[in-house]
N, C-alpha and C positions, 0 to 999 in steps of 0.2 A: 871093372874100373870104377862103375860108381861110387861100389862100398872103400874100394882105395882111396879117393877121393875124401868121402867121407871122415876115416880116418884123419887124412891130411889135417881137414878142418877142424874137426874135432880137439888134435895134440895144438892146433895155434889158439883155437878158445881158450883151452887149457891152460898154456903159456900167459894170456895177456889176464885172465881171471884170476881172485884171489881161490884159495883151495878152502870150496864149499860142496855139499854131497849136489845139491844143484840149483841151478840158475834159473832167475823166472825173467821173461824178458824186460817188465819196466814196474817196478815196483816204487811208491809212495816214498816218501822222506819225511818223519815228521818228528824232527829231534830240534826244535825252538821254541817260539811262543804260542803255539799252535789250541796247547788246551789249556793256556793261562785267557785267550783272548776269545774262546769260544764258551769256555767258562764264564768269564763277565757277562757275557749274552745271556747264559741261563740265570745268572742269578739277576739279571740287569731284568729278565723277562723281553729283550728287545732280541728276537727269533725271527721275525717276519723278516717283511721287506722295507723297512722303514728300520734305520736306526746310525748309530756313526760310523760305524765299520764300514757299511756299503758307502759312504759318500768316503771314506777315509781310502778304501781299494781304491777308487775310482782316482781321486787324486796322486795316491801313489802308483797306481799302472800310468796315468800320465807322466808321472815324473819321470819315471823309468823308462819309457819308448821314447820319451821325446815330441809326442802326439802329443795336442793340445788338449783334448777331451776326451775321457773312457766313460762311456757307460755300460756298468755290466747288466749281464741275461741270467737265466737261469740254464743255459745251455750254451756251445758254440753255435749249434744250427739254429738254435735261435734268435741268437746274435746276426748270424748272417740272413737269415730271412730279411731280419728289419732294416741292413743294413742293403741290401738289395730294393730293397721297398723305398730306403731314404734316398737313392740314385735314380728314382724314379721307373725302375723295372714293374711292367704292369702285365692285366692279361694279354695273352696275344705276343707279348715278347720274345723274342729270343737270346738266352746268354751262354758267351762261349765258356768251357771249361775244359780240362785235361779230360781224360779216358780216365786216364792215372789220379784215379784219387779216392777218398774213402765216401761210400755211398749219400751224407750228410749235403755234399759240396750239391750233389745234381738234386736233390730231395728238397732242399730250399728254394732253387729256382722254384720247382713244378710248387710248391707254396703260395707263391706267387704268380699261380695258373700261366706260369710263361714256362719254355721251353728250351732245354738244355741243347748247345751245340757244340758236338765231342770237338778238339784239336789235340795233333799228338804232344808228345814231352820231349825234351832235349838228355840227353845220352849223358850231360854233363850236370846237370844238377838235380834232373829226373820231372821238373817245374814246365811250365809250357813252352815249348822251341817258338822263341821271337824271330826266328829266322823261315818256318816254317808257317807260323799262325801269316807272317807277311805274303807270304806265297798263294797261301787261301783265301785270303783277304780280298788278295790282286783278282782272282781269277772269281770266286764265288759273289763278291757282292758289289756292291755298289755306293759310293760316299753321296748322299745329295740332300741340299736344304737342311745341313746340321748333324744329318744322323745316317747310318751306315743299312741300307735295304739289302738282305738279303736276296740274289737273285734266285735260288729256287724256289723259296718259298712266298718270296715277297714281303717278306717278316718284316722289321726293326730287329738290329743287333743291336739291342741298347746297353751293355755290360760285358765284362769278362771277371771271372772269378779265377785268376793266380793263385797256384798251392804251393806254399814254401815243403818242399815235401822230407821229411824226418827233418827238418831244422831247417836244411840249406834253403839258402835264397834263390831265388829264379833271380834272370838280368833284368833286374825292371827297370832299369834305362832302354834296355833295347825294347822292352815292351810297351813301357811308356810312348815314347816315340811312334810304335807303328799305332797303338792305341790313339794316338791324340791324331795320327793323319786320317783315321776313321771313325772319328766322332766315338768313340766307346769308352765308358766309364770304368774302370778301375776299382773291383770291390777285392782288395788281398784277402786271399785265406791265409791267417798268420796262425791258426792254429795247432799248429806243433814247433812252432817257432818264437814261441817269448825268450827274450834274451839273444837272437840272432841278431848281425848287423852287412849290411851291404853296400861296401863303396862309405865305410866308416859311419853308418847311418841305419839307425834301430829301422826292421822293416817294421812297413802301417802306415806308411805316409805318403805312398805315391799317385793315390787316388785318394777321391772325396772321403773313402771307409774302407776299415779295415777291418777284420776279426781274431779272438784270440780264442783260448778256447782250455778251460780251467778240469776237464775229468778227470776220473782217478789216477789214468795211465799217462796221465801229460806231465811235462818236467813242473811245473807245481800246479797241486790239484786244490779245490774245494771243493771234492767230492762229486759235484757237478757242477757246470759254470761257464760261462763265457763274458767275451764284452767288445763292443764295439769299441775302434781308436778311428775320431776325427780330427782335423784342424778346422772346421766348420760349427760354429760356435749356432748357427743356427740348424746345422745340422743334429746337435749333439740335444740342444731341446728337444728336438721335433723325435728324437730318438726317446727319450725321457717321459716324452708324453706317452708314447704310443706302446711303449714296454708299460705302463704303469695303467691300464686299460683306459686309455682316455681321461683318465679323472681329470677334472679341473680344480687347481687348489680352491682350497676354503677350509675355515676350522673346523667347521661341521658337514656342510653340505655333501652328498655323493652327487656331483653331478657331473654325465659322462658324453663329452659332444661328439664320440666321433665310436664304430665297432674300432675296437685295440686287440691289445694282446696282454697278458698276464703273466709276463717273460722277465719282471726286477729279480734280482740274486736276493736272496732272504739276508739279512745280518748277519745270521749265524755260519753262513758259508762265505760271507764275506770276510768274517772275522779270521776265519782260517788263511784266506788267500794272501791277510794283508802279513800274518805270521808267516808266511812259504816265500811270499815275495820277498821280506828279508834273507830268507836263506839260499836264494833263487843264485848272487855270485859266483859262493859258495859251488852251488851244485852244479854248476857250469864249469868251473874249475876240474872239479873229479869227472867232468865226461868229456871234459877235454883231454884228461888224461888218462881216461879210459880207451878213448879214441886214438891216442899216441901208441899205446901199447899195444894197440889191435892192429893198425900201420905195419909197426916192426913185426907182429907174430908174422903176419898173414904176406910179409914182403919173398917170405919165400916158398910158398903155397903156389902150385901150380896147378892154374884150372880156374882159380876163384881168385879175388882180389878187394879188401876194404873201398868200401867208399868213403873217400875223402871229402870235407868241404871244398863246393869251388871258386875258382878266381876269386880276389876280390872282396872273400866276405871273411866271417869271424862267425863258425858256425855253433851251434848250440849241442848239438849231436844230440835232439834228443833219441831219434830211433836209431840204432847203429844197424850197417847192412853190409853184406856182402855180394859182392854179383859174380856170379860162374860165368866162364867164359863161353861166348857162344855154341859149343860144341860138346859143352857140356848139360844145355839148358833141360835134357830128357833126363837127368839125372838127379832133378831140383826135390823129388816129392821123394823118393829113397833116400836124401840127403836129410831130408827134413824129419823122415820117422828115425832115422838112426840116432842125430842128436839128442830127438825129444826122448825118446829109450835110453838115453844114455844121462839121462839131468837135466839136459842144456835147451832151456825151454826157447824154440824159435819156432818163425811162423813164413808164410810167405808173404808178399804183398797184394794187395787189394785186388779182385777180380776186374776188370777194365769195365765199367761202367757202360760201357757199346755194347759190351755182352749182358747183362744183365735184361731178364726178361720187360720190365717197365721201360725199357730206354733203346730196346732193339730196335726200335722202328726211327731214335731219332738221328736227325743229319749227324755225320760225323766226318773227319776229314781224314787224310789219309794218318791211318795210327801205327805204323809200322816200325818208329822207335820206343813206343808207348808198349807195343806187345810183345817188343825183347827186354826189356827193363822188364816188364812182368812175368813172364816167363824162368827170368835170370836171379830174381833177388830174392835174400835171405835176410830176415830181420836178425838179428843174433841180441844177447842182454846187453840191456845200457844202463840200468839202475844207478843212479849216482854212487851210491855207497860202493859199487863196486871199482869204482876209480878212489875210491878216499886213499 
């Protein structure tokens, strides 16, 4: 049955793929102004982190989310470090996040010697169950004097860290909500999700920060990169300073009033982002219709089934996936070498972070729709060009 199966899936990739000897799952796009504008850098000599490109990203990610201020990193996670740190997450803290997510999300908290609190995922967009984190809420802690106490630990819950996860939006209204009746601040991982919208409305903006998140494999890269999206004008400073190690301006002077971090995006990688971000419509387009076609193959596939954007949003697709039906979930790792043997390069999803040796000992809540979504899902190719 499995290798049946397998087949099945294999003739619907087939179908919705253009006829190539093989597939790699998310490859780069770099057909615009990409080495017209990185070239000015070299010959400009403006390489570092100091030059117009990086303030020019920065104003064009704003214009484009909707967010009143970006400042970019040189990384996502290290975007999100600071943007955890600008919500005031300290030592001793504790922030909740999915199971369901890529190792970077719980790796930032412990950055900021605070402590990751597993919650499961919702079946429907894969993103944190607001219906579920509510229930945990109810039962494990406590709201009092402004801010949410842990009762077993006796912690502070001071954050949640939201993963829009392969594009789709989580319901951050429903999250918002139980968020704001328990005093917790709101840091989005938007990181596979530039170009997604939720309830007609770029996500990044439903809390104080947000993260984006630029590497080679994201719908547009700078080879490395990331950046914070605030609407906190004194947030977005206090961002700026501290990515940029403390310095204090002066013409000449170095002088540094505070330990920083050394996390500004160089020029040169900015110059690249602000050429991708032009082409960024564009590639949204071809995976939205790579997404359509994948719909129709896989509509009569028995066993497995696309995942779709849900409710409400306008998804980005950047990681396309498919999820086997329960009954098929022992049959996910057979599925997986048959593909990759055959061209069609896919992978599974993230090992659930509860399990992970550094994080086994931390609280976690019940994850039991977190560890069938992981168990079930199959990354399959999303490369733009393949929907052109």
């Amino acid at each position: 049955m499995p290798l049946t199966l397998a087949k099945h899936i294999e003739v619907a990739l087939r179908q919705a793929l253009p006829d190539r000897q093989q597939y790699f799952l998310h490859e780069p796009q770099f057909e615009g102004n990409e080495w017209k504008y990185v070239k000015s850098c070299i010959d400009d000599g403006w390489v570092s982190s100091a030059g117009a490109f990086v303030d020019r990203f920065e104003a064009d990610l704003s214009r484009y989310t909707g967010v009143k201020h970006a400042v970019v990193c040189v990384n996502g996670t290290a975007a999100l470090h600071i943007a955890l740190k600008l919500v005031g997450v300290e030592r001793g803290d504790e922030v909740l996040t999915p199971a369901l997510t890529f190792v970077a999300t719980a790796n930032a908290i412990s950055y900021c010697a605070a402590a990751p609190v597993f919650v499961d995922s919702s079946l429907d967009d894969f993103g944190v169950d607001a219906l579920r984190l509510g229930d945990f809420l109810a039962t494990e802690t406590t709201p009092k004097d402004g801010v949410c106490i842990n009762n077993t630990t006796g912690k502070v819950i001071k954050a949640i860290v939201p993963v829009h996860v392969f594009g789709h939006p989580c319901r951050m209204d429903e999250l918002k909500t139980v968020c704001d009746k328990y005093h917790i601040a709101i840091v989005e991982d938007a990181t596979e999700a530039l170009g997604t919208s939720f309830l007609d409305k770029h996500i990044g903006g439903w809390g104080p920060a947000s993260v984006l998140s630029f590497n080679g494999n994201k719908i547009i890269t700078t080879g490395g990169g990331g950046a914070i999206l605030t609407n906190d004008t004194a947030l977005a400073e206090r961002a700026k300073h501290i990515t940029t190690t403390g310095k204090t301006p002066h013409r000449w002077a170095y002088h540094h009033d505070e330990i920083a971090y050394n996390y500004r995006m160089p020029n040169i990688n900015a110059a690249l982002g602000c050429a991708q971000l032009e082409a960024l419509d564009g590639m949204i387009e071809h995976k939205r219709a790579l997404a359509d076609r994948y719909a129709n193959a896989f509509s009569s596939v028995d066993g497995a089934q696309f995942v779709q954007e849900p409710a409400d949003s306008r998804s980005n697709y950047w990681l396309n996936a498919i999820m086997l039906d329960a009954d098929q979930a022992e049959s996910r790792d057979e599925i997986l070498k048959y593909l990759c043997d055959a061209g069609i390069h896919v992978r599974p999803v993230w090992e659930l972070l509860s399990d992970l040796p550094m994080y086994q000992d931390c609280q976690a809540a019940d994850l039991t729709q977190a560890r069938s979504i992981a168990e079930r899902i199959i990354n399959i190719p999303s490369s733009a060009d393949l929907g052109a």
